[in-house]
N, C-alpha and C positions, 0 to 999 in steps of 0.2 A: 512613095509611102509617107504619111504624114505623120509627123512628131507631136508629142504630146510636150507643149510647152509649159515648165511651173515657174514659179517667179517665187525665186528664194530667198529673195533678199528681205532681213530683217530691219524696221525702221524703229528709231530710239524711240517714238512717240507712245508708242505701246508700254513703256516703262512711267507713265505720265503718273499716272493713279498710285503706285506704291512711292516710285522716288519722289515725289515732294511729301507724301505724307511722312517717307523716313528722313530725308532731311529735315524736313521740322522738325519733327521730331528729337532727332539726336541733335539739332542748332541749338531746342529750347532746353534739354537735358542739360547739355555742356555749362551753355549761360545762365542759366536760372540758379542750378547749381553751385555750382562756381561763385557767381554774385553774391548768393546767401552765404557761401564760406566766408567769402571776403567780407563781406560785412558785416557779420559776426563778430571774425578776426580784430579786424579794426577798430571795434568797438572792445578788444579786449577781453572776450570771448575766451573761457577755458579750452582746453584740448574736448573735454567730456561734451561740453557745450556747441563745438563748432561741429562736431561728428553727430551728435543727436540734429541739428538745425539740418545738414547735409543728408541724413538718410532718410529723413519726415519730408525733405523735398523731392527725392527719389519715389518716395513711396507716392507720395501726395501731387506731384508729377505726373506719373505713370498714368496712376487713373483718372487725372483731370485731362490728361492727351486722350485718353480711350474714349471718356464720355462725351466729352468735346467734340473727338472726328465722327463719330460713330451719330452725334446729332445732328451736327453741321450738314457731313454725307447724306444723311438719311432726309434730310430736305430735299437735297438735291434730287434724291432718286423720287422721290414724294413728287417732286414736280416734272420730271423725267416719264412720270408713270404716267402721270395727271395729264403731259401734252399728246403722248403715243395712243392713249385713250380714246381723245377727243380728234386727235387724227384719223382713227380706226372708225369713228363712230364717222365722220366729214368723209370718207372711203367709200364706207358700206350704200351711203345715202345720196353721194354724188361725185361721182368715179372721172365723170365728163370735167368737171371744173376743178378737179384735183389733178386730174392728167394734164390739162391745161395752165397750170398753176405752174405741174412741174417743170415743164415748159418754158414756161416765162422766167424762173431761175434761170435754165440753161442758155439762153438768149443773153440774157441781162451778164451771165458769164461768157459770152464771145459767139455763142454758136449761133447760122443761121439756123431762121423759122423751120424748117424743113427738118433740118437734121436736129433740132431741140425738140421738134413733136413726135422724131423717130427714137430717139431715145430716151424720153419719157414715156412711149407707151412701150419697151421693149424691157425696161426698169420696171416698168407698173407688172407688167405680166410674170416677172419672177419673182417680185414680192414688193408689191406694193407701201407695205407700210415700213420696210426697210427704206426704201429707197425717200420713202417723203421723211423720213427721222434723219436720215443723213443728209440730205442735200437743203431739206424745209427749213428742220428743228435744229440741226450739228449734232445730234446723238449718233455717234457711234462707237463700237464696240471698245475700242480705244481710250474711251472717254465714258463711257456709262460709269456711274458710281457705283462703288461699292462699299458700301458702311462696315462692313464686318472687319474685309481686309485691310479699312485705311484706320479703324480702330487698334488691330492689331499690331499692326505696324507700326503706327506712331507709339504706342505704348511700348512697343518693344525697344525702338530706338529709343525715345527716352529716358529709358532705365539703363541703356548701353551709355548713353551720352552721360547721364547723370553720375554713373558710377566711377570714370575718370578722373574727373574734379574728384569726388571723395574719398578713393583711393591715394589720392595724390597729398589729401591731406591728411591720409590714417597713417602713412610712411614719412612724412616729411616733420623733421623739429618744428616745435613750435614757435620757435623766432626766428626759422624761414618760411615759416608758412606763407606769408599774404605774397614778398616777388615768388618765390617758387608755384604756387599756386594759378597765380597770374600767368606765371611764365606756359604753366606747362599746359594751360589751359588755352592758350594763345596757338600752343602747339595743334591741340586736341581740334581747334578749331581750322584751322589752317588745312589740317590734315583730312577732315570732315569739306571744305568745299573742294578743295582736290577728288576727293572719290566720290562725292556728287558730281562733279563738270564733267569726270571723265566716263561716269552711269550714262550722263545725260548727254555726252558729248559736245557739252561745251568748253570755252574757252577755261583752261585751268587758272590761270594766272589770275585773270579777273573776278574769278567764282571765290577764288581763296582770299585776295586781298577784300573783299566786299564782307565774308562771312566772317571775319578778324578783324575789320573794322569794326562792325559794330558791334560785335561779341565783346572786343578792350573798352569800346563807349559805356556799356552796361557796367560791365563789371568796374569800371573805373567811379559810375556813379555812384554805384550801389557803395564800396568801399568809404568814399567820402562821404556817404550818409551818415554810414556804418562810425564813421569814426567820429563826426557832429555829435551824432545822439552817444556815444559813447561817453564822448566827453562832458556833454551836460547831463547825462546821469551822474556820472562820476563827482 
């Protein structure tokens, strides 16, 4: 009796489309954030002053990540639509030299003539315009955009990333603000490529050192700016 084989097994790849839109996101919350506290600070910025600059970046953040993903994606899918189109239309009109086309893919990937025109036309007869988006164009379901969800998402992380730093500076004196700020935002950062490497299944160690790297470079700049223009106002 023959068994009905499933194949269970879940691949990280499918988490492609939300986790980098929520990594960015909550990367560009922390740092951007953070940056403008400290430069603020540096420059000698009241408590009133560093919390209003902190939460107009939060806010003004948020929906610059929304409008951002949500146009950027929506290119994408623009041209996603625009190539499955004129693939459907190259289908309809010439089935013989698109089956052959697919073909020549599978060749060109290892297989012989024989068994690359055997499973191109066994591909074409289950669905055609799937199989030329996957194998022709790289469209697949794993990877099609989607504007709505990476608007969401970034805008969400964002304001989660954002709020850290400025939490960090609504509790903290004001003449520990700029190392404690730093410090904790080093943290927040640190903490952030850890639970992306380990979504994405990558290396932790390297994901963390890399997102703290250049998250202290920012923030380090921004500060010294912060404290330049301070001081020639002053």
């Amino acid at each position: 009796m023959s068994r009905l084989w499933r194949h269970s097994e879940r691949h990280l790849v499918s988490r492609i489309g939300w986790l980098r839109a929520a990594v960015l996101g909550a990367n560009d919350g922390i740092v951007s954030t953070a940056s403008l506290i400290l430069g603020v600070a540096a420059a000698a910025g009241s408590r009133g002053e560093i919390l209003v600059a902190g939460s107009a970046a939060l806010v003004a953040g948020a929906m610059s990540m929304a409008a951002g993903e949500y146009v950027s994606v929506s290119s994408q899918s623009d041209t996603e639509t625009a190539d499955l189109a004129r693939e459907r239309a190259e289908l309809s009109t010439d089935g013989a030299a698109e089956r052959e086309e697919l073909a020549r893919i599978y060749i060109d990937r290892g297989l012989d003539g024989e068994t690359a025109h055997k499973v191109a036309a066994q591909l074409m007869a289950k669905d055609a315009l799937e199989a030329h988006a996957r194998d022709e164009l790289g469209i697949s379901q794993a990877k099609t955009a989607r504007p709505v969800q990476a608007a969401i998402t970034s805008a969400a992380t964002f304001a989660l990333g954002a709020a850290m730093p400025l939490l960090t500076a609504l509790v903290t004196p004001t003449a520990w603000l700029v190392p404690v700020e730093a410090a904790g935002s080093l943290v927040f950062l640190g903490a952030l490529g850890a639970i992306g490497a380990a979504a994405g299944g990558a290396a932790v160690s390297r994901a963390t050192a890399r997102v703290t790297f250049w998250g202290a470079l920012a923030m380090a700049l921004t500060a010294a700016i912060g404290r330049l223009v301070g001081t020639a106002v002053m």
